[in-house]
Every structure is written in C-alpha cells, then in structure tokens.
BAVO-415879 format. One record per residue: residue number from 1; x, y, z of N, C-alpha, C, O in turn. Coordinates in steps of 0.02 Angstrom, whole numbers, plus 32768, in hexadecimal, padded with zeros to 4 digits. Layout:
<drenfis>
DRENFI  nr n_east n_north n_up ca_east ca_north ca_up c_east c_north c_up o_east o_north o_up
DRENFI NUM      X       Y    Z       X        Y     Z      X       Y    Z      X       Y    Z
...
</drenfis>
This chain:
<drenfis>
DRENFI  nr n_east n_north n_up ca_east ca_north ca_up c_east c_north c_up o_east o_north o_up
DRENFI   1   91A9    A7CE 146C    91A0     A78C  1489   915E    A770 1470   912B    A793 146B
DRENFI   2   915F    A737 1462    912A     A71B  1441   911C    A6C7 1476   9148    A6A0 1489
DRENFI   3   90DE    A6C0 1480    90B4     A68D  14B0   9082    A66F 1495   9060    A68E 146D
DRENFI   4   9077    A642 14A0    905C     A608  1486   9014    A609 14A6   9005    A5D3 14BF
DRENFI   5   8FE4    A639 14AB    8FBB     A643  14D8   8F86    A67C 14A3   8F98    A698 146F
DRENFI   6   8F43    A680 14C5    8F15     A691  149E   8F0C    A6D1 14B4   8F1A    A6DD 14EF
DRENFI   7   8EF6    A701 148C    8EF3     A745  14AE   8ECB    A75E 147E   8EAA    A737 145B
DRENFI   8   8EC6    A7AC 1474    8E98     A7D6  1443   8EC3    A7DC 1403   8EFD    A7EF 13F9
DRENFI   9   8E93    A7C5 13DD    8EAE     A7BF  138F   8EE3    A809 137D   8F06    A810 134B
DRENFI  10   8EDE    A828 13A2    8EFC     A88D  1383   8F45    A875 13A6   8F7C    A887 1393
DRENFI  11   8F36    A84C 13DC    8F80     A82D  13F9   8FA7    A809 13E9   8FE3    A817 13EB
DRENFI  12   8F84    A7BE 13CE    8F95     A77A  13CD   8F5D    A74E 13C5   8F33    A73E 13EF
DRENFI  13   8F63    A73D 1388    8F3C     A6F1  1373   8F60    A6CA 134D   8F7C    A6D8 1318
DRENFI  14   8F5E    A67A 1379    8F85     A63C  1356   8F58    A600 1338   8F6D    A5C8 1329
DRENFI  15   8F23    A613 1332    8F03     A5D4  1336   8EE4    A5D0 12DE   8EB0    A5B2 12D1
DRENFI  16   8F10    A5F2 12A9    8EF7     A5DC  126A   8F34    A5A9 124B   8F38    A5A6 120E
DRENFI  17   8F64    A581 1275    8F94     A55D  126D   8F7A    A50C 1256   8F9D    A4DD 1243
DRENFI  18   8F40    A50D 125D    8F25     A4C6  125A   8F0A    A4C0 120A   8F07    A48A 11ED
DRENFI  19   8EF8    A4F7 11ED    8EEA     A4EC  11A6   8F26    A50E 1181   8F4E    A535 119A
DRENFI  20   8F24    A4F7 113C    8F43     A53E  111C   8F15    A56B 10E5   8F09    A56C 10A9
DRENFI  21   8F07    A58A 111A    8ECB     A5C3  1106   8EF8    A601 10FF   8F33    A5FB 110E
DRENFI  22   8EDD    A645 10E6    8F02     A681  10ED   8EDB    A6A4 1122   8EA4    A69A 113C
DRENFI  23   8F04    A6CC 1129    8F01     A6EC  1164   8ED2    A712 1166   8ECA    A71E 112B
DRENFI  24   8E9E    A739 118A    8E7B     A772  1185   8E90    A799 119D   8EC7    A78B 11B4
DRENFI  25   8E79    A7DB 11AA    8E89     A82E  11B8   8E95    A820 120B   8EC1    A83F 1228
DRENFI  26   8E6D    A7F0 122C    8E75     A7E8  1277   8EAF    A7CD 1284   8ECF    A7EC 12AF
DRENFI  27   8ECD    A79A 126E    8F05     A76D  1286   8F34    A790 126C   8F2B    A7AD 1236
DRENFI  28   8F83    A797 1297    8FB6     A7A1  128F   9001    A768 1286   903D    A76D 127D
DRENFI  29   8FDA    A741 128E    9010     A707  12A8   9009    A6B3 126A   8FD7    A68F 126C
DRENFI  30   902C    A6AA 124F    9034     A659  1242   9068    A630 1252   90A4    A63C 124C
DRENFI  31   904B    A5FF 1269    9074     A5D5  129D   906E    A593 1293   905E    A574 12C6
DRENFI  32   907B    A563 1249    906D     A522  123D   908D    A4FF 125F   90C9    A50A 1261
DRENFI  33   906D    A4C1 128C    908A     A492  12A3   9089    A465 1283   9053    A450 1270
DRENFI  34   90D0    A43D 126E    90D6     A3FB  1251   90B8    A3B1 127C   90AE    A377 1269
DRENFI  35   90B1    A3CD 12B4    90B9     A383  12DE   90C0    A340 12BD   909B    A313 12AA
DRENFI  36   910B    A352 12BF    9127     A2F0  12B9   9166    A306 12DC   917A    A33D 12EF
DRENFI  37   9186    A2B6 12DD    91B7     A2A1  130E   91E4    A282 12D6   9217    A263 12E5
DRENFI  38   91C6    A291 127B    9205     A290  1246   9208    A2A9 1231   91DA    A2C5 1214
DRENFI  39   9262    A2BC 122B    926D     A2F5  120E   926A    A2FC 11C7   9267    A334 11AE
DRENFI  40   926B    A2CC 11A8    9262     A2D6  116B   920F    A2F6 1150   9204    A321 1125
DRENFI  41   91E3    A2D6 1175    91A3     A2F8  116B   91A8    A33F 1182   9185    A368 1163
DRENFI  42   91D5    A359 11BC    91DE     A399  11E0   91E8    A3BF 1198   91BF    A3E2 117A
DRENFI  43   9228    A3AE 1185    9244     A3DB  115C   9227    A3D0 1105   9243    A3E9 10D5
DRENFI  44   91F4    A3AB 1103    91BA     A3B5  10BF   917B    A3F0 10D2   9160    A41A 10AF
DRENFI  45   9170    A3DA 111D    9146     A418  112F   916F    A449 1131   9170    A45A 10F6
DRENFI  46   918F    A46A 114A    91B6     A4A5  1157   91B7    A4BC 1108   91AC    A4F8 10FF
DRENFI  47   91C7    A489 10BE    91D0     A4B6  1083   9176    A4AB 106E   9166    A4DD 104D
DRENFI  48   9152    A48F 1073    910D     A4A1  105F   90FF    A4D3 1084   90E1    A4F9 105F
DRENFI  49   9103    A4EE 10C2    90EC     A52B  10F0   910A    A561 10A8   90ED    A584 107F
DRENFI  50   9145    A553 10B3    917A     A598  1093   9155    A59E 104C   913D    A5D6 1040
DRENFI  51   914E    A56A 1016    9116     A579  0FDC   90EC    A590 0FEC   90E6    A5C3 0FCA
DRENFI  52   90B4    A58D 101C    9077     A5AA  1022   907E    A5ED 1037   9050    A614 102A
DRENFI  53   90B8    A603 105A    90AD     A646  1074   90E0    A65D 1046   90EC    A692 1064
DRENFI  54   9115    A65E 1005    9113     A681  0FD6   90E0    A67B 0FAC   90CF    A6B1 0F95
DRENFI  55   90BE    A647 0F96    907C     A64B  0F5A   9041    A671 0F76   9014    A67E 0F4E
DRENFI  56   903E    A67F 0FA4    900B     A6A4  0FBB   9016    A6F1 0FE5   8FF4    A712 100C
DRENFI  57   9046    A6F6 0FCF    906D     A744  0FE2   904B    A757 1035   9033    A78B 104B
DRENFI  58   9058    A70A 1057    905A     A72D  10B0   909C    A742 10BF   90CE    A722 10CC
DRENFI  59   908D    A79B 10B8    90C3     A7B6  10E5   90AD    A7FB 110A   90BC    A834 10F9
DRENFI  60   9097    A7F1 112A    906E     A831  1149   9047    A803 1190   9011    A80E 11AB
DRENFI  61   9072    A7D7 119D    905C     A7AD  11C9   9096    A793 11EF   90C9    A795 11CC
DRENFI  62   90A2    A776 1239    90DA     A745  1259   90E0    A70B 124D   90C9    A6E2 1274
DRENFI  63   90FE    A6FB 121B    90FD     A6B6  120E   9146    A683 1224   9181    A68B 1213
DRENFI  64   9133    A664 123E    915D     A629  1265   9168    A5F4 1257   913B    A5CA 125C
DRENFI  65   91A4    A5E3 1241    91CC     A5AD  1235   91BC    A56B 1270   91EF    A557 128B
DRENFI  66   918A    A551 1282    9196     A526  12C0   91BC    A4E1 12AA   91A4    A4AA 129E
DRENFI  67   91F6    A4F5 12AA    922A     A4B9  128F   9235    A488 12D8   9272    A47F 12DD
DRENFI  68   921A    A46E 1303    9236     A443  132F   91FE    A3FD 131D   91D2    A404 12F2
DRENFI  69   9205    A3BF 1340    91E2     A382  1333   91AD    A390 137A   919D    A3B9 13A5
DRENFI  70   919F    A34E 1363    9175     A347  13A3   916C    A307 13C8   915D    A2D0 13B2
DRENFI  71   9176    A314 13F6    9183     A2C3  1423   9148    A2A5 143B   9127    A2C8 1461
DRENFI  72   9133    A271 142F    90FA     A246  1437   90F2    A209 1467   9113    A1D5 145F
DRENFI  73   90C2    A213 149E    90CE     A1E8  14C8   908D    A1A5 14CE   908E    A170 14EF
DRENFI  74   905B    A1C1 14A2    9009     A194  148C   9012    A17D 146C   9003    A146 1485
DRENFI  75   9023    A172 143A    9027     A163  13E7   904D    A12C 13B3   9078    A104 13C6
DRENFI  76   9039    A131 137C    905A     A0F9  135F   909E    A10F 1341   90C6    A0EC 1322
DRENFI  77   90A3    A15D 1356    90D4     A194  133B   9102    A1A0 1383   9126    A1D2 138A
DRENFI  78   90FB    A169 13B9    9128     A15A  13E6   9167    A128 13E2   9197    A12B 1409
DRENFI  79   9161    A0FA 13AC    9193     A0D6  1383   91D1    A108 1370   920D    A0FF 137B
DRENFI  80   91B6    A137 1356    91F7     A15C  132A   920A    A17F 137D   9246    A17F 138A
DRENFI  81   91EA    A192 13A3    91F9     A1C5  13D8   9235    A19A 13F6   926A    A1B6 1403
DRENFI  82   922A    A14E 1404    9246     A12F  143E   9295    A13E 1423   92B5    A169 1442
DRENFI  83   92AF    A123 13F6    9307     A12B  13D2   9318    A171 13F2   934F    A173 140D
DRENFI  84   92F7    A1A4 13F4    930F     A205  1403   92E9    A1FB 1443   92C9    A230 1446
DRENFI  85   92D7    A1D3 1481    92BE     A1DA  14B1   92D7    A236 14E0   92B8    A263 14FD
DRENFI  86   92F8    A230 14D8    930E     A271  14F7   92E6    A2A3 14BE   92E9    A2A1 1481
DRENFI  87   92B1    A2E0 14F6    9295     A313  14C8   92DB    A34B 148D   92E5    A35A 1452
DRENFI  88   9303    A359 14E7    9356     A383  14D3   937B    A362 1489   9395    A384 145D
DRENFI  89   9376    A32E 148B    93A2     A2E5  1475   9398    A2FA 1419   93BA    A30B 13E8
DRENFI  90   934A    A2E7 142F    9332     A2EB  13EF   9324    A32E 13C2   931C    A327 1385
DRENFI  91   9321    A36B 13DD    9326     A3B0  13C6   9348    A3BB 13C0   9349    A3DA 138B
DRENFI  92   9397    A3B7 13E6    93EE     A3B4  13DC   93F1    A397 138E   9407    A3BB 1362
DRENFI  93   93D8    A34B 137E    93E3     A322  1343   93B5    A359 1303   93D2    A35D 12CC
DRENFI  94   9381    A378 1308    935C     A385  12CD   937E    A3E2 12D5   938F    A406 12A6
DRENFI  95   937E    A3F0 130B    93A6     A439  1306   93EB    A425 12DB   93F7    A451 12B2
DRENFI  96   9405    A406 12D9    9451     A406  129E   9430    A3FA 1265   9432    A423 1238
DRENFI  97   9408    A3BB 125E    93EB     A3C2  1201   93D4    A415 11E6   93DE    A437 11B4
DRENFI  98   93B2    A41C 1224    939B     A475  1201   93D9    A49B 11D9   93DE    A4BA 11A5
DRENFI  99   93FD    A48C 1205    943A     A4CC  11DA   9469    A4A0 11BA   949C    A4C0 11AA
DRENFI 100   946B    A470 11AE    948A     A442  1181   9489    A45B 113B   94B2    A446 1112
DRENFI 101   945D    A487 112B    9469     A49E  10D1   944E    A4DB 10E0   9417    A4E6 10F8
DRENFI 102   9478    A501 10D2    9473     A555  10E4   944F    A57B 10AF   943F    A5B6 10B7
DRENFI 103   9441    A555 1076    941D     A57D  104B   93C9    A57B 1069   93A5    A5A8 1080
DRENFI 104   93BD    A530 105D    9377     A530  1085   936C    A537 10CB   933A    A518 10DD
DRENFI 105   938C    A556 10FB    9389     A579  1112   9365    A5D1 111E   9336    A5E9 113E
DRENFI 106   9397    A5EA 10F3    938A     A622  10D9   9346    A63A 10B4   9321    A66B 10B7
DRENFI 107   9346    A5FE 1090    930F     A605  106B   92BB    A60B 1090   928E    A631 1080
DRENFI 108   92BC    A5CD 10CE    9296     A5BE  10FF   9298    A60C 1117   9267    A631 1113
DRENFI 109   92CB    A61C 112C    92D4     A65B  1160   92AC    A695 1125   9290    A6C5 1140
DRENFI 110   92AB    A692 10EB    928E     A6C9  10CB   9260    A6DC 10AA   925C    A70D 1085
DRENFI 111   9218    A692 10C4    91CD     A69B  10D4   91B9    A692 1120   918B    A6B3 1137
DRENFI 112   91E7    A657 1151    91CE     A679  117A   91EA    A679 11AB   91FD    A644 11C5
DRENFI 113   91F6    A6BD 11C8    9223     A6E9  11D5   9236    A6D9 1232   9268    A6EB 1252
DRENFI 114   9208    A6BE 1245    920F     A6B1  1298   9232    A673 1289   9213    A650 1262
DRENFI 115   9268    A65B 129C    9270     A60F  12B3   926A    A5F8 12F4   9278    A614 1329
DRENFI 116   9255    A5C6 12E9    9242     A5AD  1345   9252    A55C 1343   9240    A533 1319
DRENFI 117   9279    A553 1381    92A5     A4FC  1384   928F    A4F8 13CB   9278    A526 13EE
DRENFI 118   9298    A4C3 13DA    92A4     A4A9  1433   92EB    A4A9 1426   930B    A4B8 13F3
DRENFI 119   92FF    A490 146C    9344     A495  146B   9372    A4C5 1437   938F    A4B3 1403
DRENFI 120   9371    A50F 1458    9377     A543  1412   93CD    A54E 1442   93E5    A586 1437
DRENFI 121   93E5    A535 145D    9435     A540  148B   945E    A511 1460   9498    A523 1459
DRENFI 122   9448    A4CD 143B    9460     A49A  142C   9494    A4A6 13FD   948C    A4C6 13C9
DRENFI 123   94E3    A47E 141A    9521     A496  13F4   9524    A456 13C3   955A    A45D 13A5
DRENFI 124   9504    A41A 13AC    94FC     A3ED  1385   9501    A402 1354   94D9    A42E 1341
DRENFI 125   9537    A3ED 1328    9537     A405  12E3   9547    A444 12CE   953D    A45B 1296
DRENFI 126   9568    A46A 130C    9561     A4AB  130E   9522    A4D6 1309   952F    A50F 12F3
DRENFI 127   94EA    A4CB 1315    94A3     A4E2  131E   94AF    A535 1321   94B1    A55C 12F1
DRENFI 128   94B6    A542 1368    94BD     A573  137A   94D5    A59A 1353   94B6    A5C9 133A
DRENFI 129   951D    A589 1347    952C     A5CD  1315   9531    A5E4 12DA   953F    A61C 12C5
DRENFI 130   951E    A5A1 12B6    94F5     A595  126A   94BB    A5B4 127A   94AE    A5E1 1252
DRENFI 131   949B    A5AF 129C    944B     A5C8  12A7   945E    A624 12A1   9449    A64E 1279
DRENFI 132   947E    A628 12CA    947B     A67A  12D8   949B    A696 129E   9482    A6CB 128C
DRENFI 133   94DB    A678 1272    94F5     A691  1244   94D5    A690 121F   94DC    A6C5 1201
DRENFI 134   94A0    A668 11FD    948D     A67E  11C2   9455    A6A5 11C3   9446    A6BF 118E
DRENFI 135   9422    A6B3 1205    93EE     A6DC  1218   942C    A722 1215   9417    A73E 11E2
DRENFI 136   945D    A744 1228    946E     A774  1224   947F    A76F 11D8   9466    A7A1 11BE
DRENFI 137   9499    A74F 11B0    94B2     A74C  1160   946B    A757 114A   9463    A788 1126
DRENFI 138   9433    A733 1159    93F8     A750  1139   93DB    A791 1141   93BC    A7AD 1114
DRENFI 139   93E7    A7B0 118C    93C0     A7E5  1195   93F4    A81C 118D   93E6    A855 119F
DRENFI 140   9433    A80D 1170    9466     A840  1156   9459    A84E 10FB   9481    A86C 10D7
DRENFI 141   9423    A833 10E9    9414     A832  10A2   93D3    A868 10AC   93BD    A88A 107E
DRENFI 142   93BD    A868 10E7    936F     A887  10E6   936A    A8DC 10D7   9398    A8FB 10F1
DRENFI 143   9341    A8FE 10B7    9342     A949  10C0   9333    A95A 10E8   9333    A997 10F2
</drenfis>
C-alpha cells in the first residue's frame, strides 16, 4: 500500500516529483505530477516522464505513472475544468483515452511500473478491463 504522506526516507519519500532530478540513495519513490485538467498535455507528460526514466536507467526505484487530471477550482485552468465538471465524469472520460492504444500503454507500463487513476472502477470505454488485461499481458512477459 502506498500513501501520499511523508514519513522516513528508508520508508517513503515523495517529494522529488516537483523537479526532474535523479534520485539519490535516500529516496525510493518517483511520483511526477502532471497537474493539468488536459489530456493531451497529461499524456505528453506521461511520455516525457517515460523518456526520462528509460534515459536515465531509474529502475531501482517506485516509479508511478500518475495518469489522472486535475480539477481546478482558482484558476484560469478552471475554463477547461467547467465542460468535465464532474471530478468521476472527468476521470471516467481520460481513464478510456489511457487504454485506447494498447501499445502505449504497455510501453508507459514498462518504465513506470505503478499506475495510478482516480476513478480506477470506471467501465467507460471498457477501462476496467482493458486496464487489468494488459497490466496482466505485461506482467506475463516479466522474469
């Protein structure tokens, strides 16, 4: 189980997600947040994350896919929010683009290796069981 919360580095540290720095001997964890509320920017970050952590051979670390948007209620990035007003609504809509092309998918799934969505139940697009099928098709390739 993994938490979003600060603890002793030998445990859990999240907080090198804000640069893209490498990791040191203390941190176990990378956890880039895209924060936006488009998906198209979502899913340019999600493949720049995935370049940086094959070009820089992070694998001896937890690295996390944080594939969900982010809903904005201050901002000038409340425009795009209002159309997906629903948080469910709008994670339902960007959870089906995710598995919409199963290669990049896979590919995502094979730098970094945690995926994490809101609304992770969502049958949109078949989510759910696109999601789980190709996480078992990937980790049926693994030694």
């Amino acid at each position: 189980m993994l938490a979003k919360t600060h603890s002793f580095a030998d445990v859990y540290f999240r907080d090198w997600d804000a640069t893209k720095d490498l990791p040191d001997r203390t941190e176990n964890m990378r956890s880039f947040w895209n924060n936006t509320n488009d998906f198209k920017a979502l899913q340019k970050g999600i493949r720049e994350e995935v370049q940086f952590v094959k070009e820089n051979g992070i694998n001896n670390v937890f690295v996390v896919n944080q594939a969900q948007l982010t809903g904005f209620v201050n901002s000038a990035k409340l425009l795009n929010s209002i159309p997906q007003w629903s948080l469910l609504d709008m994670a339902a809509k960007s959870n089906a683009k995710l598995v919409a092309d199963k290669e990049e998918f896979i590919d995502n799934l094979s730098a970094l290796k945690i995926f994490m969505v809101d609304n992770a139940t969502s049958q949109k697009g078949n989510f759910n069981k696109l999601a789980n099928e190709y996480i078992m098709e990937y980790n049926s390739t693994l030694n």
